[in-house]
C-alpha positions as CSV (number, residue, x, y, z in Angstrom):
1,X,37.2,19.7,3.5
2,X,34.6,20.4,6.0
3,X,31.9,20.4,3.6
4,X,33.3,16.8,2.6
5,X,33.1,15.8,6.3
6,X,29.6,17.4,6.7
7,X,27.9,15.5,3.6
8,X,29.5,12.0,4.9
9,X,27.8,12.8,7.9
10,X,24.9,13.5,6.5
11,X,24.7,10.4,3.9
12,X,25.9,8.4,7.2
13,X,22.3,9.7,9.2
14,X,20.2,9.2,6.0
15,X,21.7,5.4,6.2
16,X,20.8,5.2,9.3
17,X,17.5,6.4,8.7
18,X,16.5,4.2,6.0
19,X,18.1,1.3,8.1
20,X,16.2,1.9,10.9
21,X,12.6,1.8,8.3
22,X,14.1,-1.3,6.5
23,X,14.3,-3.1,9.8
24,X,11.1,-2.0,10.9
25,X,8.7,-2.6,8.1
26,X,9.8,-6.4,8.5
27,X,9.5,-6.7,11.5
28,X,6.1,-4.6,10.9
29,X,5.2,-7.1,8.7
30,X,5.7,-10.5,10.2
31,X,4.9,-10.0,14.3
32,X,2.1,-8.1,16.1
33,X,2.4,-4.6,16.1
34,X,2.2,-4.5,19.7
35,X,5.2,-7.2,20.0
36,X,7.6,-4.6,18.0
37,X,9.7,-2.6,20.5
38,X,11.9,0.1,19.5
39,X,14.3,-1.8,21.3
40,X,13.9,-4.7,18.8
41,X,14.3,-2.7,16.0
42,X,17.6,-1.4,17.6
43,X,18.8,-5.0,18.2
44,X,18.4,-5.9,14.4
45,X,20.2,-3.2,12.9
46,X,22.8,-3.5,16.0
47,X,22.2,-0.5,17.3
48,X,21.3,1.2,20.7
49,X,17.4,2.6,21.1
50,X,18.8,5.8,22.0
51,X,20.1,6.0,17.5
52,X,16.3,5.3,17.0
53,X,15.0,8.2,19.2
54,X,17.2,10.8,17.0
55,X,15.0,10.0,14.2
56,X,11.8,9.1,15.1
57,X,9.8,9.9,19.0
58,X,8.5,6.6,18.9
59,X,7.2,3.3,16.6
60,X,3.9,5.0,15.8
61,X,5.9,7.6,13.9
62,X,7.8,4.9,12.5
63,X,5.1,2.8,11.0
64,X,3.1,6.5,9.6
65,X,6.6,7.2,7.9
66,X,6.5,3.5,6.4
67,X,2.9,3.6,5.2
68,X,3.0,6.9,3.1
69,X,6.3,5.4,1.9
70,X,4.2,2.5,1.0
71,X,1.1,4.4,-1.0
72,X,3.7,6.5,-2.4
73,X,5.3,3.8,-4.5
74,X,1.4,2.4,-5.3
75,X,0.8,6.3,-6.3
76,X,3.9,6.2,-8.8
77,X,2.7,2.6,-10.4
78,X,-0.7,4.0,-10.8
79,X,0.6,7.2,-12.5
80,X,2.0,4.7,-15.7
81,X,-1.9,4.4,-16.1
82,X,-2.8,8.0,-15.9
83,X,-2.7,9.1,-19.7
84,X,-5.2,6.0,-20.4
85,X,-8.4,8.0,-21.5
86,X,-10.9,5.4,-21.0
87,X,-12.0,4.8,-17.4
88,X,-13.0,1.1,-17.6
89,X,-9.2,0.8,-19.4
90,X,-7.6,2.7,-16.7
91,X,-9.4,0.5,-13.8
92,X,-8.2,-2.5,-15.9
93,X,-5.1,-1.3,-15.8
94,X,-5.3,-0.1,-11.9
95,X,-6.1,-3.8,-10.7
96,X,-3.3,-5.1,-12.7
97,X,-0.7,-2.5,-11.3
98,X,-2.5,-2.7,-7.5
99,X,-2.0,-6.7,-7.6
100,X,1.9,-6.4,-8.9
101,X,2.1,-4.2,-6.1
102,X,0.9,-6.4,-3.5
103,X,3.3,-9.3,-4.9
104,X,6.1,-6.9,-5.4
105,X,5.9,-5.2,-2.1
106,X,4.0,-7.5,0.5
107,X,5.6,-6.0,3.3
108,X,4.3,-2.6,2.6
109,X,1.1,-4.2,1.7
110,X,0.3,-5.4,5.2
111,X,1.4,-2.1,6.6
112,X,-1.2,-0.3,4.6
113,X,-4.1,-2.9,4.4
114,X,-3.9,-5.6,6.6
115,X,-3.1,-4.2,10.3
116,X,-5.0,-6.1,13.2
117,X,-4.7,-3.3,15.4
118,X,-7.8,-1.1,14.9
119,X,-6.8,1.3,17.5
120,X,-3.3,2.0,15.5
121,X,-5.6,2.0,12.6
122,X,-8.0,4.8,13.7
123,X,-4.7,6.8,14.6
124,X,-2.5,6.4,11.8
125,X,-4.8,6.4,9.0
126,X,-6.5,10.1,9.3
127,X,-2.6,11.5,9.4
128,X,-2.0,9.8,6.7
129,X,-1.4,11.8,3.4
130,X,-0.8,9.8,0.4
131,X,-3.6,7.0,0.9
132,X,-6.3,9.3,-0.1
133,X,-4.5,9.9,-3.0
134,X,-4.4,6.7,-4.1
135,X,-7.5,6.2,-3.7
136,X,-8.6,9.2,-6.1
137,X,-7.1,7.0,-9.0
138,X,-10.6,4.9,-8.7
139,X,-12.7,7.5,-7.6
140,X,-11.9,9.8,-10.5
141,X,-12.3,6.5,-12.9
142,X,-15.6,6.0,-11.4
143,X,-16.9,9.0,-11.6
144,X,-16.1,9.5,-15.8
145,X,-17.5,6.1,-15.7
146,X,-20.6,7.0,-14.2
147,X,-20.6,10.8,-16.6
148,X,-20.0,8.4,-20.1
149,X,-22.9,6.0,-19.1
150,X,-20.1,2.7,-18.2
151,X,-20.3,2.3,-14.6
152,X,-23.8,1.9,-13.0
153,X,-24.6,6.0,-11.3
154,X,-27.6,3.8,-9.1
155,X,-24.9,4.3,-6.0
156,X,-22.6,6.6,-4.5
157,X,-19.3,6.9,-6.4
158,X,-17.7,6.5,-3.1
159,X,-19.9,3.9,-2.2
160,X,-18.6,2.3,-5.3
161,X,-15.1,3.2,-5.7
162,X,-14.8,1.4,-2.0
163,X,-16.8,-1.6,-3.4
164,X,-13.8,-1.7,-6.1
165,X,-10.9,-1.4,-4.0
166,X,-12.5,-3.9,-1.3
167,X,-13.0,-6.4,-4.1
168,X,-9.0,-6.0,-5.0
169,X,-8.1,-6.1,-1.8
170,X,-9.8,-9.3,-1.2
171,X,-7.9,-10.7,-4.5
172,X,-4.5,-9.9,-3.4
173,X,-5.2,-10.5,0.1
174,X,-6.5,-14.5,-0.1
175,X,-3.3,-14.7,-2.7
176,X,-0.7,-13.4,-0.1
177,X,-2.3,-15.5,2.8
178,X,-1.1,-18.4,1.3
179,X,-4.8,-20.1,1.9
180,X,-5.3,-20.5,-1.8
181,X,-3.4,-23.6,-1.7
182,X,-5.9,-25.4,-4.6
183,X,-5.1,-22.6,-7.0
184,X,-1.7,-24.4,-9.1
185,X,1.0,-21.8,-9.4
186,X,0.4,-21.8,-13.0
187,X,-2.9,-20.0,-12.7
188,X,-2.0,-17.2,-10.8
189,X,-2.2,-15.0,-13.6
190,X,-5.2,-15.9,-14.8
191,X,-6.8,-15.8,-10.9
192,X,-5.6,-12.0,-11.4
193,X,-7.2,-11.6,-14.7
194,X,-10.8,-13.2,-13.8
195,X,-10.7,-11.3,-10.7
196,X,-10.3,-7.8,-12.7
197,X,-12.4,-9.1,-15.0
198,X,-16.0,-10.0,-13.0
199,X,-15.3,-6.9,-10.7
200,X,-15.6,-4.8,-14.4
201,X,-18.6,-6.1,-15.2
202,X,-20.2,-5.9,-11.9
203,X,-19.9,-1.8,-12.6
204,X,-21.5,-2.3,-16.2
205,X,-25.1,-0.7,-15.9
206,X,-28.0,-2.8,-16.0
């Protein structure tokens, strides 16, 4: 019986938990990072500040926790494209899977890529752990690239593996901005496809 009473307990502060990171990543998300209070994170889940505290010391530790939650779903869609031999295949694939993700997941996607505050930025980002590790899925495709004579060796793979990740970035971040109002609907997909596309053959060697 206690054992009973000791795993309800401890589903109950793992609900809590989660509850407290659900709340936060939309709020996160949708208002300045300096305009979310712990105390507002507390009021939307309808609970005191002092709940928040048992869990996390304070918001910076909340938005690290939500970010490497964040890569580490991108890191799991990547892995599908893993097992594809060809590196120019697998980047194909990777720019398909990194743009579902940012229409699948915008909240996380601001969290990790489009933060305004570049002093939470220069914190959080060195502590964090999985976002390198995304980004070895392109640099390891660059650098076979580069080794079978596909992707143009004339720069730095990580000048180049950033130049590939800043070009999807750009993709999925004029998309989720909503600016791209002359773009129908209809032609999303293809938007996504072109994109991949001319960023491929701006690797091809001369």
């Amino acid at each position: 019986m206690a054992m009973t009473s000791a795993n309800r307990r401890a589903k109950a502060k793992e609900n809590l938990r989660r509850a407290i990171l659900d709340a936060a990543r939309e709020l996160f998300a949708t208002r300045d990072y300096q305009a979310v209070t712990l105390r507002k994170i507390a009021e939307k889940i309808e609970y005191s500040p002092t709940a928040i505290y048992l869990h996390f010391k304070d918001k910076h530790e909340i938005l690290l926790q939500l970010i490497e939650e964040g890569f580490q779903l991108l890191i799991d869609m990547l892995a599908t494209a893993d097992s594809i031999e060809d590196p120019i295949e697998r980047l194909r694939a990777g720019g398909h899977i990194y743009l579902q993700f940012a229409q699948e997941q915008p909240h996380y996607y601001g969290l990790m890529f489009q933060l305004q505050d570049s002093q939470i930025c220069e914190e959080l980002i060195p502590r964090c752990i999985n976002g390198p590790r995304a980004f070895d899925f392109v640099v390891h495709a660059v650098v076979q690239g580069m080794e079978q004579g596909k992707i143009d060796s004339s720069f730095p793979v990580t000048a180049v593996a950033h130049a590939v990740l800043a070009s999807m970035h750009g993709v999925a971040s004029m998309y989720l901005s909503g600016h791209m109002f002359l773009l129908p609907d209809d032609m999303v997909a293809d938007f996504f496809e072109c994109s991949i596309e001319m960023i491929l053959k701006g690797l091809r060697p001369n």
